[in-house]
C-alpha positions as CSV (number, residue, x, y, z in Angstrom):
1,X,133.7,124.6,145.4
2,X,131.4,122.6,147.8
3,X,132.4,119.2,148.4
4,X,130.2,117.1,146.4
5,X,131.6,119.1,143.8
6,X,134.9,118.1,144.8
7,X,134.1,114.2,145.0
8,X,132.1,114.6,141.5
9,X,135.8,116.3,140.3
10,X,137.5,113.7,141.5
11,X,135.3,110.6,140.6
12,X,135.6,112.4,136.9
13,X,139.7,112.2,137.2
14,X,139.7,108.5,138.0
15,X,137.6,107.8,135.0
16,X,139.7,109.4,133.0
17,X,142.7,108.1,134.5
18,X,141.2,104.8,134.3
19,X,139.8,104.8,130.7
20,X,143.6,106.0,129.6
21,X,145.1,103.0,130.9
22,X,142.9,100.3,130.9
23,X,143.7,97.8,128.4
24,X,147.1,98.0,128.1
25,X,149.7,95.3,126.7
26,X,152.1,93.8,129.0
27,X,155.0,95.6,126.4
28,X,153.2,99.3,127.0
29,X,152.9,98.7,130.7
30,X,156.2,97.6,131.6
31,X,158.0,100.2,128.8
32,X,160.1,102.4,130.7
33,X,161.1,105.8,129.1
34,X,164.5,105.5,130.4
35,X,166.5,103.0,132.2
36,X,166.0,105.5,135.5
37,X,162.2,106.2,135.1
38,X,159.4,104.0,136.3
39,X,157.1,102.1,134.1
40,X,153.1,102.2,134.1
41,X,152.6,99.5,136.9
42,X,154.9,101.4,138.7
43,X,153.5,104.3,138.7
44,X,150.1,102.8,139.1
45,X,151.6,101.2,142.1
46,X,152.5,104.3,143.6
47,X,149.4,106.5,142.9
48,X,147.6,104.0,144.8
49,X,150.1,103.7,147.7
50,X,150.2,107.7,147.6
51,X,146.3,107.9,147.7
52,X,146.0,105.5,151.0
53,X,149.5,106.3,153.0
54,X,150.3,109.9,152.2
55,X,147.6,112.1,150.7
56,X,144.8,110.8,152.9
57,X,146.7,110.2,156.0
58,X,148.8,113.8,155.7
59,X,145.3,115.8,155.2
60,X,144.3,113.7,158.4
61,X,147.0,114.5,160.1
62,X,146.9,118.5,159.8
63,X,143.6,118.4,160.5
64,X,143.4,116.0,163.8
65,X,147.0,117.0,164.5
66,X,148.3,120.4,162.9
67,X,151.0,120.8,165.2
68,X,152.5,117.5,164.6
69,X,155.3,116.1,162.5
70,X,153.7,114.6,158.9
71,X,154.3,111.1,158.4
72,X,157.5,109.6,157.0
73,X,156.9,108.1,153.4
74,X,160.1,106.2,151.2
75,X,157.9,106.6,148.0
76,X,161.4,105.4,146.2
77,X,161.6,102.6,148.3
78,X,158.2,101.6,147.8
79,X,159.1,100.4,144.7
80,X,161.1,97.5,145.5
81,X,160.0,96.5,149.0
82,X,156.4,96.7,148.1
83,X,157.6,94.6,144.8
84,X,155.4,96.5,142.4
85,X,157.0,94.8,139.4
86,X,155.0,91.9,140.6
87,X,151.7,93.7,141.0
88,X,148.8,93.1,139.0
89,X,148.4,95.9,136.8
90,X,144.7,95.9,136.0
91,X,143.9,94.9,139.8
92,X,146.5,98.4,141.1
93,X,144.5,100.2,138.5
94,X,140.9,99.5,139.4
């Protein structure tokens, strides 16, 4: 694959991604499968922090730095001390 056809993949998988969620209730965003599991903004929530502070900044890092230790994430801990509960689902989703 050459990289434009690695963008146009991954332009294609936030569309999709996008036109699944968008319009959601309140009641199907916030439903949790089990007490333990995250909701929808949550996991919105964390796709985006993932995207910015781990995927992006890991590849960066091997790349620029390969010999380097990768970058301590507390993806559980994101949850609360980022307060994703209080997010704004349609704004973490766009």
């Amino acid at each position: 694959m050459i990289n434009q056809d690695i963008i146009n993949e991954l332009e294609r998988n936030g569309n999709v991604i996008h036109s699944l969620l968008a319009g959601l209730t309140s009641d199907v965003v916030e439903w949790r499968p089990a007490p333990d599991k995250w909701n929808l903004l949550e996991i919105t929530c964390h796709l985006v922090d993932e995207e910015i502070e781990d995927f992006r900044a890991r590849v960066q890092s091997i790349l620029e730095n390969p010999k380097n230790e990768l970058i301590k994430i507390d993806p559980e801990g994101w949850v609360a001390d980022r307060k994703y509960l209080e997010q704004d689902f349609n704004k973490s989703l766009n």
